[in-house]
C-alpha positions in Angstrom: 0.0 0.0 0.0 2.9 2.4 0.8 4.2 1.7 -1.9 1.4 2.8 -4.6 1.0 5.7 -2.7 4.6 6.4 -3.1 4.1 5.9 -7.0 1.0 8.2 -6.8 2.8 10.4 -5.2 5.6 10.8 -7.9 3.0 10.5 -10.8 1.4 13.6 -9.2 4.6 15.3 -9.1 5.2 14.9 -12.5 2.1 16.0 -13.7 2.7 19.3 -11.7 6.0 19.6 -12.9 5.2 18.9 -16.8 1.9 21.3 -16.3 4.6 24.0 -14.7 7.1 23.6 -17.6 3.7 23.6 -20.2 2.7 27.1 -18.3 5.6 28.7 -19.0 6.8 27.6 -22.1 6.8 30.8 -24.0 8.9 32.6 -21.3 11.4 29.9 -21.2 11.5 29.6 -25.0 12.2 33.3 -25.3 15.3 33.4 -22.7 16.9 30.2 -24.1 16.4 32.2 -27.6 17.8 35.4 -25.9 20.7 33.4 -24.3 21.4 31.7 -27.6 21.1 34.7 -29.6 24.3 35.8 -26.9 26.2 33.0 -27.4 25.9 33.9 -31.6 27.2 37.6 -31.1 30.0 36.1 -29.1 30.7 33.4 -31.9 30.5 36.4 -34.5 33.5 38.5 -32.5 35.5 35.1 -32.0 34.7 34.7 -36.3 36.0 38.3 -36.8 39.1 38.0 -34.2 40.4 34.8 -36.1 40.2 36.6 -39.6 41.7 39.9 -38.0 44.8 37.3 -36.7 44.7 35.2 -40.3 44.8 38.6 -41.8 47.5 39.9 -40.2 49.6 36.7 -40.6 48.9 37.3 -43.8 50.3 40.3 -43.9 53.4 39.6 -41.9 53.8 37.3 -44.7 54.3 39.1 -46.9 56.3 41.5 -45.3 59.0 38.7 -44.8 59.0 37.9 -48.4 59.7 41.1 -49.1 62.5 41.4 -46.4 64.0 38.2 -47.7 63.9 39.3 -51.0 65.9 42.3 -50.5 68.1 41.2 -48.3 69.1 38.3 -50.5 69.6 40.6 -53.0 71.9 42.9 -51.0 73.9 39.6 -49.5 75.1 38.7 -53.4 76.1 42.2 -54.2 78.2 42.1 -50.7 79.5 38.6 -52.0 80.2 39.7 -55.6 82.1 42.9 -54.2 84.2 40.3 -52.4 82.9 41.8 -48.7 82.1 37.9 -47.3 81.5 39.1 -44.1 79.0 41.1 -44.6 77.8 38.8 -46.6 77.9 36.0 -43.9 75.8 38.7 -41.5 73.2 39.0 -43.9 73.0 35.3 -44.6 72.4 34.6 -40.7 70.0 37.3 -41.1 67.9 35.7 -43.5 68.3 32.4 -41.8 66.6 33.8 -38.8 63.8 35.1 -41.2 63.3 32.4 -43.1 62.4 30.1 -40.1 60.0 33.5 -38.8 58.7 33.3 -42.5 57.8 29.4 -42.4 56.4 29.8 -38.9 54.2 32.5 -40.1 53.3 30.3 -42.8 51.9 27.4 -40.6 49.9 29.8 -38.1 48.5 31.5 -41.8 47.1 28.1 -42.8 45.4 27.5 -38.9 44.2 30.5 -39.0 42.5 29.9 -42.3 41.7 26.5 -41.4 40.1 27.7 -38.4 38.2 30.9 -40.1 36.7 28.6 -42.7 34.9 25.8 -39.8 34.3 29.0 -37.3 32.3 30.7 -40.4 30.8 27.1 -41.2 30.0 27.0 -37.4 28.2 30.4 -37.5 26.1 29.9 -40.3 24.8 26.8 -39.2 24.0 28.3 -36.0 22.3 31.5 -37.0 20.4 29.5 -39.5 19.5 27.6 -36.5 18.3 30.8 -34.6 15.7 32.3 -37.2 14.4 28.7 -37.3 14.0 29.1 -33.4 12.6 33.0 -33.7 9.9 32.0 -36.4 8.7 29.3 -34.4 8.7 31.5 -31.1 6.4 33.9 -33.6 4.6 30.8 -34.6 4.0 29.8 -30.9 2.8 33.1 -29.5 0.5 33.9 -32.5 -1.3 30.0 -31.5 -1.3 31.0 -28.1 -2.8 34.0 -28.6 -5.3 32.7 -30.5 -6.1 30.0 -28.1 -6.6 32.7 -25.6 -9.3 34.7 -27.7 -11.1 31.4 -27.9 -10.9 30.9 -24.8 -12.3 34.3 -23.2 -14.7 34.9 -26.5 -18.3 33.9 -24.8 -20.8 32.2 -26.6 -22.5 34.1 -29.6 -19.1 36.1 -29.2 -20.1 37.3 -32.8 -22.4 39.8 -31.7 -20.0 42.3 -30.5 -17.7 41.7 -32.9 -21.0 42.2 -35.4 -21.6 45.9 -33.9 -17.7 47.0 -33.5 -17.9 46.5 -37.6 -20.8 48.3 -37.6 -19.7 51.1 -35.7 -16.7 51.0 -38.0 -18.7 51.1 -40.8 -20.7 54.3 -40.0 -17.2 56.1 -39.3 -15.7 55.1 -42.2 -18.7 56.9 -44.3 -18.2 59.9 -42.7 -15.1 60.1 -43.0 -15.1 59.3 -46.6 -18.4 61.8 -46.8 -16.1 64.4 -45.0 -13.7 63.5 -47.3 -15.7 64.3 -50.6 -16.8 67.7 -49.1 -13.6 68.6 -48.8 -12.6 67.8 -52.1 -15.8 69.9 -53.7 -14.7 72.7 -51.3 -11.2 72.6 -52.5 -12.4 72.1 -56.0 -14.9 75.2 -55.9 -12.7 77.1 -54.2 -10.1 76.5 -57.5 -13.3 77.6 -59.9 -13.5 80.8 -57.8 -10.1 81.8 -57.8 -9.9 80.6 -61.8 -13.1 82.6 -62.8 -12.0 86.0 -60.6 -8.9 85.9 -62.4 -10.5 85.5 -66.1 -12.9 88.5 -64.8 -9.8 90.6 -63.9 -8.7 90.0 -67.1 -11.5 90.6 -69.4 -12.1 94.2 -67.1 -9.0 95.0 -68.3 -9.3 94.3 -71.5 -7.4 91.4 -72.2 -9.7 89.1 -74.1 -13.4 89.2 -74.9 -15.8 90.3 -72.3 -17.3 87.1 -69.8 -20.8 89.3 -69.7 -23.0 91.6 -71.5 -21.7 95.7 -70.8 -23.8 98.6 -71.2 -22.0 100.0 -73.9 -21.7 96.2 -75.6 -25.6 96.4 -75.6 -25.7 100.3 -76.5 -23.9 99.3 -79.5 -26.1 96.1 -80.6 -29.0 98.4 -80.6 -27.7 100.5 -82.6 -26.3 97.9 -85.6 -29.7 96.5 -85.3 -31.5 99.8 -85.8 -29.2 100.7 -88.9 -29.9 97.2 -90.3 -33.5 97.9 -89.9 
């Protein structure tokens, strides 16, 4: 008997413990994302201090072959102007640069080595990371949804029903306010249009918009000499 109640007892645990974890899922999902999106940044300055180093191997590289060059250049002059001690200097000299040179070469090719998986490394993991972030989106729109379900009462649809209704009403107005403004805009262009063409025609510039007294004047008077 103790001993089923022990295993109830631990069944009941569990199924507190899994509802707990279930509860808080989102949360949980969104700081292992944050933490992980951490541990990215710090991959991506790792990534960039491994090229800056490759780089500069690089770089010292070729500043040996340079040196080398030169100084192999100088050390048979010295030898052809019969100065053999010099010469011998400058042949220590590029003995000692030649094993910096092939050292530099060996730490050039880790370097790249290690560049090439660290920037395989990355990818992988940032690819990894949107996969994560879309299905945290994907999680919390569901959940959200659930939720409206949830709260929304039976015949929920009413309210919803008036809300568009309401929305509806405002949205005529606005688009009747709209319109009015337009033909008061409009009419207001007419007015300005037709004051200037009157200001013009006062003044002579083009025919007259409306009968004068002397326009009149003088059709009476071609009408009575026609008659």
């Amino acid at each position: 008997m103790i001993k089923l109640f022990m295993t109830l007892m631990r069944g009941r645990a569990e199924d507190t413990a899994e509802a707990t974890r279930d509860h808080y899922a989102l949360p949980l999902l969104r700081q292992q994302i944050r933490e992980a999106a951490g541990a990215i940044d710090s991959a991506r300055r790792a990534v960039a201090l491994a090229m800056a180093q490759h780089e500069q191997e690089k770089a010292l590289g070729a500043k040996l072959a340079g040196q080398l060059a030169d100084l192999e250049a100088r050390a048979m002059a010295a030898l052809e102007a019969g100065d053999e001690a010099l010469a011998r200097e400058a042949a220590g000299m590029i003995a000692e640069l030649e094993a910096e040179a092939d050292c530099s070469k060996v730490a050039e090719a880790r370097f790249g080595a290690e560049v090439t998986r660290l920037r395989k490394a990355l990818r992988e993991a940032e690819g990894r990371l949107r996969a994560l972030q879309r299905g945290e989106r994907l999680s919390v729109a569901v959940d959200r949804s659930q939720k409206l379900r949830e709260v929304l009462p039976e015949g929920g649809d009413a309210p919803l029903d008036a809300a568009e209704a309401t929305l509806a009403r405002l949205a005529g107005r606005q688009e009747q306010a709209d319109l009015m403004a337009g033909a008061m805009a409009e009419l207001k262009d007419e007015t300005r249009v037709d004051g200037l063409r009157a200001k013009l025609a006062e003044a002579g510039h083009g025919p007259a918009l409306k009968p004068s007294a002397e326009s009149v004047l003088e059709r009476l008077k071609q009408q009575r000499a026609a008659a």
